[in-house]
C-alpha positions in Angstrom: 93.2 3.1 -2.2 90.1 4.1 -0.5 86.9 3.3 -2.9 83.8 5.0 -3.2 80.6 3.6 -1.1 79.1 3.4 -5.1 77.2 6.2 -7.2 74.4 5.2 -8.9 73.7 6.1 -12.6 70.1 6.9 -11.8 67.9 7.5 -8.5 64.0 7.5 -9.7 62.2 10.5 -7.7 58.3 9.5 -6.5 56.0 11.2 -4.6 56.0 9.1 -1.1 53.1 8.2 1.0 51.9 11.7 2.0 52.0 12.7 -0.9 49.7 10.4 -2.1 47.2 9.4 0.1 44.6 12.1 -0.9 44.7 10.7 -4.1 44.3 7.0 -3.0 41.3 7.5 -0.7 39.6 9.9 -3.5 39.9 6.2 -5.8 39.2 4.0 -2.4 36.0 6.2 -2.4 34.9 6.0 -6.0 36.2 2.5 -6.3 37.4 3.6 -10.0 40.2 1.8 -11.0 40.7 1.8 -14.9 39.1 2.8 -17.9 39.3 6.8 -17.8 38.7 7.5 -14.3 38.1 10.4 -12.4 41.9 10.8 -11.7 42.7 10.2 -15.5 40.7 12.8 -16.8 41.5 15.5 -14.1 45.5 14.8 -15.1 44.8 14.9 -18.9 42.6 18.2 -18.0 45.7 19.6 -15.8 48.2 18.8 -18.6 45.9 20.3 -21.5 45.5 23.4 -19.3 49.1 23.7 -19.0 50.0 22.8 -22.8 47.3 25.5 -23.8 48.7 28.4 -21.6 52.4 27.7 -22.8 51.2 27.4 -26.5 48.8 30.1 -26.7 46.0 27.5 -28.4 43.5 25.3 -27.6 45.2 21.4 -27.0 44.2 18.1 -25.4 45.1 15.6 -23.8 45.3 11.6 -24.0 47.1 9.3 -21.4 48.3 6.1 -22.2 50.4 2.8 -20.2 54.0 4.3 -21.5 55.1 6.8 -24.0 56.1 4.2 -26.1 52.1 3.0 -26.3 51.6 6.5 -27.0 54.6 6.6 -30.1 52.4 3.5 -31.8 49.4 4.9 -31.3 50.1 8.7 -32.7 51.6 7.1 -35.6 48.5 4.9 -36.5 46.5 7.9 -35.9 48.6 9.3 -39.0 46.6 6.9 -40.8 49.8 6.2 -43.4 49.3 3.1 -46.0 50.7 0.0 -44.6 54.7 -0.2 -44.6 55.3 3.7 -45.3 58.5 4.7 -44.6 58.8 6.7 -41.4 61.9 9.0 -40.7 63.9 8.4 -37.1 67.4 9.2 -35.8 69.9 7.1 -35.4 70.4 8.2 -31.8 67.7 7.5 -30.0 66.3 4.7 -27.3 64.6 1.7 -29.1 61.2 2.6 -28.3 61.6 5.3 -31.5 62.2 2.1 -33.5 60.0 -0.4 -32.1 56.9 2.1 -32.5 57.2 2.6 -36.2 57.6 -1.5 -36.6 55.0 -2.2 -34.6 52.5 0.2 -36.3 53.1 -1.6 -39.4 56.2 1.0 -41.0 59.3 0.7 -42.5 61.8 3.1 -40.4 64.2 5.1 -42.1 67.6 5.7 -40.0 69.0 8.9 -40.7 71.8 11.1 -39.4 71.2 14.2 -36.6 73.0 17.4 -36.5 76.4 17.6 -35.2 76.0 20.2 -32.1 72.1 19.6 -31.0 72.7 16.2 -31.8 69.1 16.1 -32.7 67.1 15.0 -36.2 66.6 18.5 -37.9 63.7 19.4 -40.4 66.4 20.6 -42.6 68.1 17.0 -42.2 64.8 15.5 -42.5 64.3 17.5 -45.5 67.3 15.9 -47.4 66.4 12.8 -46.4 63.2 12.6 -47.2 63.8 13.3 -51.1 66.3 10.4 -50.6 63.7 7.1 -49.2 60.2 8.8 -50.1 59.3 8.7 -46.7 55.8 9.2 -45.4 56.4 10.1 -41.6 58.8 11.6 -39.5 59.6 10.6 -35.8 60.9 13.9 -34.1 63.3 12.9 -31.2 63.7 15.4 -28.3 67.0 13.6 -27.6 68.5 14.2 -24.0 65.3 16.4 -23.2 66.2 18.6 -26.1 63.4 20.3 -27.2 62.3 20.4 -30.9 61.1 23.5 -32.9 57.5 22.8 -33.6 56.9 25.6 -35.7 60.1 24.5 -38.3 58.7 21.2 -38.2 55.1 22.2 -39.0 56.7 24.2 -41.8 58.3 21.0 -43.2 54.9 19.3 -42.9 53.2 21.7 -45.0 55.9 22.1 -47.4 56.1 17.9 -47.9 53.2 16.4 -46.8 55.0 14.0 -44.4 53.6 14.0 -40.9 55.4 14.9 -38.2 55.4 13.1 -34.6 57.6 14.4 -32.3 58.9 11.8 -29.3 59.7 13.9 -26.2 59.8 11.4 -23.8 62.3 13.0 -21.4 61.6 16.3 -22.7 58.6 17.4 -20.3 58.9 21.3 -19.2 60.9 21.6 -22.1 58.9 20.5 -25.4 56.0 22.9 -25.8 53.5 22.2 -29.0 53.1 25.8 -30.5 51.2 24.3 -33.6 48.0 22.2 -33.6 48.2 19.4 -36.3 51.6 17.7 -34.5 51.1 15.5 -32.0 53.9 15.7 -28.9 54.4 12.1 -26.6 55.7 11.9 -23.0 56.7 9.4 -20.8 56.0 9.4 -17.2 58.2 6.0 -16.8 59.7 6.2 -13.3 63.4 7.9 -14.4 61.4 11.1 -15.7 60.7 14.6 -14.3 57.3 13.5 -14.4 57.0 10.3 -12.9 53.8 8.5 -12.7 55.6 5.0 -12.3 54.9 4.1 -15.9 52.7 5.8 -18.1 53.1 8.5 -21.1 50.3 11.1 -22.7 50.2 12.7 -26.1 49.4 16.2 -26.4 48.1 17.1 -29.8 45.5 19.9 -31.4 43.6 17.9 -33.2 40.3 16.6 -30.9 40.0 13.9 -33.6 43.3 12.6 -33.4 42.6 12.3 -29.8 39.7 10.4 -29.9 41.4 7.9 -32.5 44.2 7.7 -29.9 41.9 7.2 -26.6 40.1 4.6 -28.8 42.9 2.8 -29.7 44.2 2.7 -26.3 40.9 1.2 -25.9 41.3 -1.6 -28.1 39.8 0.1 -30.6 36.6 0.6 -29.3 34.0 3.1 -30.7 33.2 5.4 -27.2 32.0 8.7 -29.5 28.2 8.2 -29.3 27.7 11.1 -32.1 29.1 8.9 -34.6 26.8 6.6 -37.0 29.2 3.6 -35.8 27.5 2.0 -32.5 29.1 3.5 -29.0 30.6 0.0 -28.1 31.7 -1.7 -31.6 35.4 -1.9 -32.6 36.3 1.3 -34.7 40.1 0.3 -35.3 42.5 -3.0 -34.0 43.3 -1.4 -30.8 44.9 -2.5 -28.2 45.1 -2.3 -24.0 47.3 1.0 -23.4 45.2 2.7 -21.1 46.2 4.6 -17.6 45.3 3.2 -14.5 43.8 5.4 -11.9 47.0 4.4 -9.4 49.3 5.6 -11.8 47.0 8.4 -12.5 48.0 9.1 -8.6 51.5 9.1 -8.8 50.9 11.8 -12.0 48.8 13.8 -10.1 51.2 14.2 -7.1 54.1 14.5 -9.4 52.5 17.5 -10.7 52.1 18.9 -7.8 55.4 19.6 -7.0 56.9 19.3 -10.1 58.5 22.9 -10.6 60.6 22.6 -7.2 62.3 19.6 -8.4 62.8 21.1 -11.7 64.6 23.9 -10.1 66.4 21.5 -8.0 67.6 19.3 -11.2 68.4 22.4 -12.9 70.6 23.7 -10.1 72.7 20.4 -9.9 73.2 20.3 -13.2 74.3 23.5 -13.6 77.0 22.9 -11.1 78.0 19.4 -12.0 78.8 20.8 -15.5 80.7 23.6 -14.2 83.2 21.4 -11.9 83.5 19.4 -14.4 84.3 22.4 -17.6 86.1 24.1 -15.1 88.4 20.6 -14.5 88.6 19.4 -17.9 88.0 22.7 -19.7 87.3 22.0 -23.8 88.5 18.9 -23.8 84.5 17.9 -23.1 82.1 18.5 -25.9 78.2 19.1 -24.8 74.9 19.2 -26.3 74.3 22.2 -27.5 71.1 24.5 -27.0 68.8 25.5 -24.1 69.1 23.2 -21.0 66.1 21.2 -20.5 64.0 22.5 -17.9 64.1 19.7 -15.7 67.3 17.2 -17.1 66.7 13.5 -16.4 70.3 12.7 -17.8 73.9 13.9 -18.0 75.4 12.8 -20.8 79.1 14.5 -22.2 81.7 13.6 -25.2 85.3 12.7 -24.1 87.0 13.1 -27.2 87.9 9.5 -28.2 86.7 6.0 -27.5 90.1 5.2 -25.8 89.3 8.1 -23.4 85.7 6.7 -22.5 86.6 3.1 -22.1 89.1 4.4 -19.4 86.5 6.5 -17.8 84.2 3.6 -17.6 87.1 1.2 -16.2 87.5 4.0 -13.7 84.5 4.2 -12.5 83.4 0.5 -12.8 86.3 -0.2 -10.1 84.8 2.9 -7.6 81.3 1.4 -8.1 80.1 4.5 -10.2 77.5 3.8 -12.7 77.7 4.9 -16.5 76.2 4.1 -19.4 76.2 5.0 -23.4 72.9 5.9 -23.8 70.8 5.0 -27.0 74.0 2.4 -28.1 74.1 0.8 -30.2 72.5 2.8 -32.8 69.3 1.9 -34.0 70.3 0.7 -37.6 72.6 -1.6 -35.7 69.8 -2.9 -32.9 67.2 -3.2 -36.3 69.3 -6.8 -37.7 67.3 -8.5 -35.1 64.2 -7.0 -34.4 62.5 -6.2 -38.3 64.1 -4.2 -41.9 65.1 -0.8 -42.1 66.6 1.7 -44.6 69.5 3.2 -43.2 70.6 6.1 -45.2 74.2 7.6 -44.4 74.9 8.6 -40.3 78.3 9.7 -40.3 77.6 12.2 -38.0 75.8 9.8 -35.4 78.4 7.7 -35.8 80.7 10.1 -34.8 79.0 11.4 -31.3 78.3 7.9 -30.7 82.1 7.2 -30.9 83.1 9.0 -27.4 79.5 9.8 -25.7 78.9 8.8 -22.2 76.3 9.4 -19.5 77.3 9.8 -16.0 75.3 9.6 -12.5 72.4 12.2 -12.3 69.9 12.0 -10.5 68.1 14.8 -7.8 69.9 12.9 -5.1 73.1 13.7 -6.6 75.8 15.3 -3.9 78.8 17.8 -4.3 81.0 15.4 -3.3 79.5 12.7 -5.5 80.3 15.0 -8.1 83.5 15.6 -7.3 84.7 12.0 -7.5 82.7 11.6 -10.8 84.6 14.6 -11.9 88.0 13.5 -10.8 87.8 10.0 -12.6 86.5 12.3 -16.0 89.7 14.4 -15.3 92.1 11.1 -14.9 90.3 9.7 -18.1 91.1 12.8 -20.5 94.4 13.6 -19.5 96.3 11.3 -22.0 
């Protein structure tokens, strides 16, 4: 049987050379290399502008080293009393987890909805008269975007604070409220790829400053404050954006809506082969595609049915993976305690969810023998 030359499960996309050098010589010539350069500040500048526009209110700004930086931070800047409970989902990448530990909290596992596959306010609601918590942790799962308006609603009704983790939800996750802070990643695998990095987007210009300080190890840098410009405000720590990756953001930018509409249009027709192959027996995340997906992920309908699918495609070289699995009550034993309230419904999409190759790279026929192996997998 003839084998496939190999299709891997992701293929990072980064501006090349060209594309970069004008940004290079502009930090060969200011010889500017960290700590809020020029190229920071114009990307946090571009992004605000473009937040603002889409959100019809003033918003800032703030880079950081990686979203996850940017998770820990935003929650400090909640300013919650030491081990408050924070809400997550149980489907999420670690990072959700680690952020809340690491900022002191005790995370709260809790179940998502059953066709966004997504933490809801009104499921955040239930939960939160259940463990008292404090906080909430948002997910944009899959690029899924989050309502900010339901969750600012929640917020005013509770009193628990609302962070909202969008990682690979760029494009997609606009902030139409001011007093919720909204983290990206720019890790290499996302739509915006600076290499590694993230930014938070938030209304509140003193919430940014918290967060630019703590980047900054928690260094006072507001000179119309009675503290001295200088002195340690807060226990910071080192998550600031280099001017290189800075760069790669910029140029990223740049062109950033044509390979939006190219992910867009491959997705679209890798999830039509593949309905029009396999028909219901897939189950997908419902809502609004994600403006520029990152990931291709799909039920099977049993566990039986994906562990043939990855047997499949292990032999033809095709990469998969079951993305945010184990859940993150089960990844906690090791790593600090958690409350994990009921996930039946996590537990369920976990049961039979897959990813498959996606990437911008991604050809029709590469499609067609990931498609074909889904096909052999399903039909018991």
């Amino acid at each position: 049987m003839q084998t496939s030359s190999g299709i891997p499960l992701l293929t990072p996309q980064l501006p090349d050379r060209a594309a970069l050098q004008p940004y290079l010589e502009r930090i060969d010539h200011t010889r500017h290399y960290s700590n809020f350069g020029p190229l920071v500040l114009e990307l946090e500048s571009r992004l605000a502008s473009r937040f603002s526009d889409q959100g019809k209110q003033p918003l800032e700004v703030v880079t950081v080293s990686s979203a996850t930086a940017g998770l820990e931070l935003a929650l400090t800047s909640l300013d919650l009393p030491p081990g408050s409970r924070v809400l997550v989902p149980a489907l999420t990448f670690v990072a959700s987890l680690t952020a809340i530990l690491r900022a002191g909290h005790l995370p709260v596992i809790c179940d998502i909805d059953p066709h966004s596959w997504l933490l809801t306010p009104d499921i955040a609601e239930a939960c939160i008269a259940s463990s008292d918590a404090k906080a909430i942790i948002a997910v944009a799962t899959f690029g899924q975007a989050q309502d900010t308006l339901r969750w600012q609603a929640l917020q005013q009704k509770t009193g628990v604070k609302v962070v909202i983790d969008a990682a690979a939800a760029f494009g997609s996750q606009w902030l139409l409220t001011p007093d919720i802070p909204v983290v990206f990643s720019m890790h290499a695998t996302k739509s915006l790829a600076a290499g590694e990095g993230g930014f938070v987007v938030t209304g509140n210009s003193e919430q940014r400053q918290m967060i630019k300080e703590l980047s900054n190890f928690g260094i006072n840098l507001n000179p119309d404050t009675q503290h001295p410009v200088g002195h340690l405000s807060y226990a910071g720590t080192n998550a600031k954006l280099s001017e290189y990756h800075a760069a790669v953001g910029l140029a990223s930018l740049d062109t950033w809506q044509q390979q939006a509409d190219a992910r867009q249009a491959i997705y679209h027709r890798y999830q039509h082969l593949l309905q029009s192959m396999c028909g219901e027996t897939l189950v997908w995340q419902h809502g609004p595609l994600p403006a520029a997906p990152t990931t291709f992920s799909v039920r099977v309908g049993s566990d039986a049915r994906r562990i043939k699918l990855e047997q499949l495609c292990a032999v033809q070289g095709i990469g998969t993976r079951r993305w945010y699995q184990p859940l993150l009550h089960r990844h906690a034993a090791k790593v600090g305690p958690i409350l994990h309230l009921p996930t039946p419904v996590a537990e369920a999409v976990s049961s039979d969810l897959i990813g498959l190759p996606f990437s911008p790279f991604l050809q029709d026929g590469q499609m067609q023998e990931v498609a074909a192996n889904v096909l052999a997998a399903v039909s018991d």
